[in-house]
N, C-alpha and C positions, 0 to 999 in steps of 0.2 A: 504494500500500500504506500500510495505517495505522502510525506513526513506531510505535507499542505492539506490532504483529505483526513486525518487521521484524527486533529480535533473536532472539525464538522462528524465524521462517525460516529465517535465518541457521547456527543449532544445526542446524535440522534437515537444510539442507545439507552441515555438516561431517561428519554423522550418514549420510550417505548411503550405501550400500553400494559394491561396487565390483565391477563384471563384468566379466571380461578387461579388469583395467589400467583401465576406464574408470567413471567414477562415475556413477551412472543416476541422472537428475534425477526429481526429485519432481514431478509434477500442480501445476503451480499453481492453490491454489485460482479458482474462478469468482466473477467478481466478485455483488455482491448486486441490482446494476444496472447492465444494460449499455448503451454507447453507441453512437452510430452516428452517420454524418454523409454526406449527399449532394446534390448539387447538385437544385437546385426549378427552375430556369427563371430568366430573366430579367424583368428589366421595360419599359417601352417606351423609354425610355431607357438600354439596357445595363446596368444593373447586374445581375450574378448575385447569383442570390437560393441560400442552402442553407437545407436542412430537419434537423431535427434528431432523434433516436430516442431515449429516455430506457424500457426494459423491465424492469422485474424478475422475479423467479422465478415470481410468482402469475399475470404474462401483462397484468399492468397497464401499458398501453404508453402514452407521452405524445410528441405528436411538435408541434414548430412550429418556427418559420422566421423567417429572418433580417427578411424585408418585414412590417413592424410589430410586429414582437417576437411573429408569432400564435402560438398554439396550432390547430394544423389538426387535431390529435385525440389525442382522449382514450378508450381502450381497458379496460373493466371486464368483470368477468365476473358473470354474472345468480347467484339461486340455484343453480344445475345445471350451473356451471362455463361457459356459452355465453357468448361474448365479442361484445359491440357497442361502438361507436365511441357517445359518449354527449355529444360537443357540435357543433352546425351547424358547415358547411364547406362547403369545396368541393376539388372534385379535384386543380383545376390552379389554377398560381400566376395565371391571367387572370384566376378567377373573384375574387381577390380584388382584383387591380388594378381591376379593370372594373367587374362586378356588385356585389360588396359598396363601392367608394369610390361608383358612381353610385348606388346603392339604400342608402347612407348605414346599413349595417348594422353594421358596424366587426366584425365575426364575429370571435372569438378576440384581438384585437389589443391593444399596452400604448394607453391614452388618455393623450395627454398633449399639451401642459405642464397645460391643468384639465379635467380628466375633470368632466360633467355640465353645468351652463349658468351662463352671465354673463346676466345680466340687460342685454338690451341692445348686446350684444357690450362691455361697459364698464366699469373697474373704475379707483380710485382707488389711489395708495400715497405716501406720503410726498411729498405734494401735487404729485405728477404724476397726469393723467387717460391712459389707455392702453386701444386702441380693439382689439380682434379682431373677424374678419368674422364677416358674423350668416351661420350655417348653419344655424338653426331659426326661422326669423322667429318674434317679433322680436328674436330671441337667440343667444346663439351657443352652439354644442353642443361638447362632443369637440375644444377645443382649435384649430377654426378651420378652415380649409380642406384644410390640408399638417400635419395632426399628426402625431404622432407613430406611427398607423398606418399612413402612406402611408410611412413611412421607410423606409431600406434601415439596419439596424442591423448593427453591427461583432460580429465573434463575438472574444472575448475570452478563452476559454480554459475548458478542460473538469476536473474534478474527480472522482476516484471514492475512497469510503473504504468502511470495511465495511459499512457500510447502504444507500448510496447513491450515487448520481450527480449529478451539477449539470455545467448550461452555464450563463456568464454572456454575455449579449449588452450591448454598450454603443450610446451614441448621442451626441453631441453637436450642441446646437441651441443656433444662433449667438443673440448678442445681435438684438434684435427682431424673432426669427421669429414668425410669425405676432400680432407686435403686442407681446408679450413683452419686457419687458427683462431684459437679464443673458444672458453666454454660460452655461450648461446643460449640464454632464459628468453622465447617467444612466445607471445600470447596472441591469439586471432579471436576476438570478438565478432558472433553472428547476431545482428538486430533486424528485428521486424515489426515495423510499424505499422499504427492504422492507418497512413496514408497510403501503404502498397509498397513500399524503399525498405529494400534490404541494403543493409550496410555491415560492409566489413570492416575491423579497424583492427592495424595489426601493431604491435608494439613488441622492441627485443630491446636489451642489454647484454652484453661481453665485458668478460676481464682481460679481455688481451685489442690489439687496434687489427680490426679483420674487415670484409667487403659482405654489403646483406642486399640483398633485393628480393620482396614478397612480393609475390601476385596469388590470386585465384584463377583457374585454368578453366572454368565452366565454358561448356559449348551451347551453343545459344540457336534456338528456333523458333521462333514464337506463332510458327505455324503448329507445334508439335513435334512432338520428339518420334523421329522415324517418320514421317512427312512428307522427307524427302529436301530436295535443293531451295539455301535460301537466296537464291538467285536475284529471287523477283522482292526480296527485303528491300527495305529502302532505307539508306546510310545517308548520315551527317555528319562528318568532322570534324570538330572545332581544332582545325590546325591549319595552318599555312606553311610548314615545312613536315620533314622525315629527315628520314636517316641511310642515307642509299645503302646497299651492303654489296658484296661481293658474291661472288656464285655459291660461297658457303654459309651464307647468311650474316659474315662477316663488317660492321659500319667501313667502309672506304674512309671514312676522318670526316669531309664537310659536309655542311648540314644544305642541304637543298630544297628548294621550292617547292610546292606541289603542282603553283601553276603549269599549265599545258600536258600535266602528264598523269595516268590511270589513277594518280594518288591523290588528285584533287578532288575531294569530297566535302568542300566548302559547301557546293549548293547539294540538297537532298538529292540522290539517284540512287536507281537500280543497282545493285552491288555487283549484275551480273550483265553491267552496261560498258564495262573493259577487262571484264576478269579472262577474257580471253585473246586479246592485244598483245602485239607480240617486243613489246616493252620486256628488254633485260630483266629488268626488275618483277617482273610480272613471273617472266619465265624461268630464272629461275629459282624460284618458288613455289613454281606449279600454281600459281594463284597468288590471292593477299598472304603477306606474313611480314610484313614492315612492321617500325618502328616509328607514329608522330610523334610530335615533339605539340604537343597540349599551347592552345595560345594563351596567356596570361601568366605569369612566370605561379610556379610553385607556390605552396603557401602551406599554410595550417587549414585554412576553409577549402571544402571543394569547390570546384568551378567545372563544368559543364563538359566533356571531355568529347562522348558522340551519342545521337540519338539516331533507333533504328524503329522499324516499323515494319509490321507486316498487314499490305492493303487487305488480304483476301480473312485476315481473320479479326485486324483490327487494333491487333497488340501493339502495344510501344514499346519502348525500353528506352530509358536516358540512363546516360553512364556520367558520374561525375567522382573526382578523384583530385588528394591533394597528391596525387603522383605526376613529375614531370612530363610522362611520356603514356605512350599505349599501345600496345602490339596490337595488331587485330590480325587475325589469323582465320584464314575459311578451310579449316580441315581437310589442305590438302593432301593430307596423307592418310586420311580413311580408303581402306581399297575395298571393303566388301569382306572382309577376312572377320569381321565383329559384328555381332547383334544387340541391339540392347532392350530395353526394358519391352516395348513391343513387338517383339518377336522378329522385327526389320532390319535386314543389314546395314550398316551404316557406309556412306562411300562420300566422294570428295565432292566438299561443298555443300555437303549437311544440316552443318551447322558452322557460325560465325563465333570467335572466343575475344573478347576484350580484355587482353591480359595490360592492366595498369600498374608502370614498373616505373623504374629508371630505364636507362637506354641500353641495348644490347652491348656487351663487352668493355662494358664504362671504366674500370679500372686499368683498362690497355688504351684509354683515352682521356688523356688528362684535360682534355678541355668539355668533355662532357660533366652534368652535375656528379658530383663525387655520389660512392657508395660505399666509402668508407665510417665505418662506427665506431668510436672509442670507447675507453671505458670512461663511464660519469656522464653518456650521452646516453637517450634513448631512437632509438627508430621508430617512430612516429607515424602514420598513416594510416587516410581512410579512403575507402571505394564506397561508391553506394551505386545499387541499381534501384530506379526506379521505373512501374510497372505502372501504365493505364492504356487508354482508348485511344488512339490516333482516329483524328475524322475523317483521313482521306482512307477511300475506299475503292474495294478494285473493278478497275473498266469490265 
């Protein structure tokens, strides 16, 4: 109960009437977002895994699970009130120990300790050289072998006030995991409000000076999950530059325009109106998988990052982030080898992922914002998605 509702209760307690001798208790109000909690399976090594249920009034359900901090779904309702599960998944906790760690899809999970790629698996800091394994020849992806979404995370404790709910899950990752120096206390906060906005908010400390970058990996359809191509989505950008890379996903160093090329997403369009343009950048990526660069510099408050919509069922989605930058990525490495929650294989161009980080390989780039955390600092950051109705509708 909010510490502000708790003397008006209080009143209306003493205020209570009184029927044969005994005082008839008041309806506690309903909360604005309810919780829930139950056990998911285990992993192949014993740990019990729990799931988590974050509802509010409007039917907007967010659920995810202790085994890498996932999100296994996200529940929106169309124009006409019809409710779909609107990010890739799977049913059961194997598919993600198994199918998603061996098809390296990372589906809903926190990335960490550096979310996106090292150049090399290698990265320099206060003239020590520190080596993580290459999981993307010839680089290393998502933190390395044993990231942070293979983890089994600690559940920390649950929140509800009048608007909303939160779990916080935590994690601790020792001094030179996966390559990593500094022991690593990370907390990800999941909140859901009664406006529809999930928010993430994730915060760490280290006792040694080491590089962090968290994202969430959710893959996003808001036609529904197994649907099929979000093609015909309609994407907004709030950026005016990127981050070009190299054939290996690599930043080339300068920061460039968006004008005149597939990555200008200033004005709303079809995501699948140059996803096949035979722009460098485009190809080799197989599709989107850059890095904006967010306009309005960094802060504490979020600022508006991109808004997506799907015409034919109505859904929005706005992404805001005190995070520099944003991946956006259209699943072009689904090949049909995974099914998920609806029985449908999943293939390239599924689903869209708004991963809000810092910029790819930022510590091999001293002029991108730092990623470095010391001790006596925290890491500080929030994402929020929010969910409603877009009026445009489809031809």
């Amino acid at each position: 109960m909010s510490p502000l509702l708790r003397p008006f209760c209080l009143m209306l307690a003493a205020l209570a009437p009184v029927v044969g001798g005994l005082p008839v208790a008041w309806a506690a109000p309903a909360p604005a977002v309810s919780f829930d909690r139950a056990p998911f399976g285990a992993t192949d090594d014993g740990h019990a895994v729990e799931q988590f249920t974050l509802r509010n009034a409007h039917g907007v359900t967010v659920r995810f699970m202790t085994y890498g901090a996932t999100i296994t779904a996200i529940e929106t309702p169309d124009r006409h009130g019809d409710m779909r599960d609107v990010v890739l998944g799977f049913p059961t906790l194997s598919g993600y120990t198994h199918d998603s760690a061996r098809g390296g899809l990372f589906f809903g999970a926190i990335i960490g300790r550096y979310a996106n790629r090292l150049a090399r698996g290698t990265f320099s800091l206060h003239g020590h050289t520190y080596h993580v394994a290459i999981t993307a020849p010839p680089n290393a992806l998502h933190g390395g072998k044993n990231g942070f979404d293979k983890q089994v995370w600690t559940f920390e404790g649950e929140q509800t006030d009048a608007h909303g709910a939160s779990v916080t899950l935590g994690l601790i990752s020792p001094d030179g995991d996966q390559g990593f120096p500094g022991t690593l206390h990370v907390h990800v906060t999941y909140r859901l409000d009664d406006a529809n906005t999930l928010g993430v908010h994730y915060t760490a400390t280290t006792d040694r000076p080491t590089v962090l970058n968290l994202t969430n990996h959710s893959y996003f359809n808001l036609a529904g999950e197994g649907s099929g191509s979000i093609e015909n989505h309609i994407l907004r950008i709030n950026a005016d530059t990127f981050t070009p890379t190299d054939a290996t996903s690599i930043p080339l160093g300068p920061i460039a325009s968006v004008a005149g090329t597939p990555m200008d997403f200033r004005t709303a369009h079809r995501i699948g109106d140059h996803l096949r343009d035979n722009d460098p950048q485009i190809m080799y990526a197989r599709g989107y998988d850059q890095n904006w660069i967010i306009n309005t510099p960094a802060g504490t408050t979020p600022r508006l990052a991109a808004q997506i919509s799907d015409p034919a069922s109505g859904r929005m989605m706005e992404v805001w982030t005190t995070q520099p930058g944003l991946q956006v990525y259209t699943s072009n490495s689904l090949d049909g080898a995974y099914a998920g929650v609806s029985g449908r294989a999943y293939r390239q161009t599924d689903a869209v992922a708004f991963e809000a980080e810092h910029f790819p390989d930022s510590p091999n780039h001293p002029d991108f914002p730092t990623t470095e955390l010391r001790p006596g600092q925290t890491f500080d950051h929030t994402t929020l998605f929010h969910f409603g109705i877009s009026a445009t509708k489809a031809p």
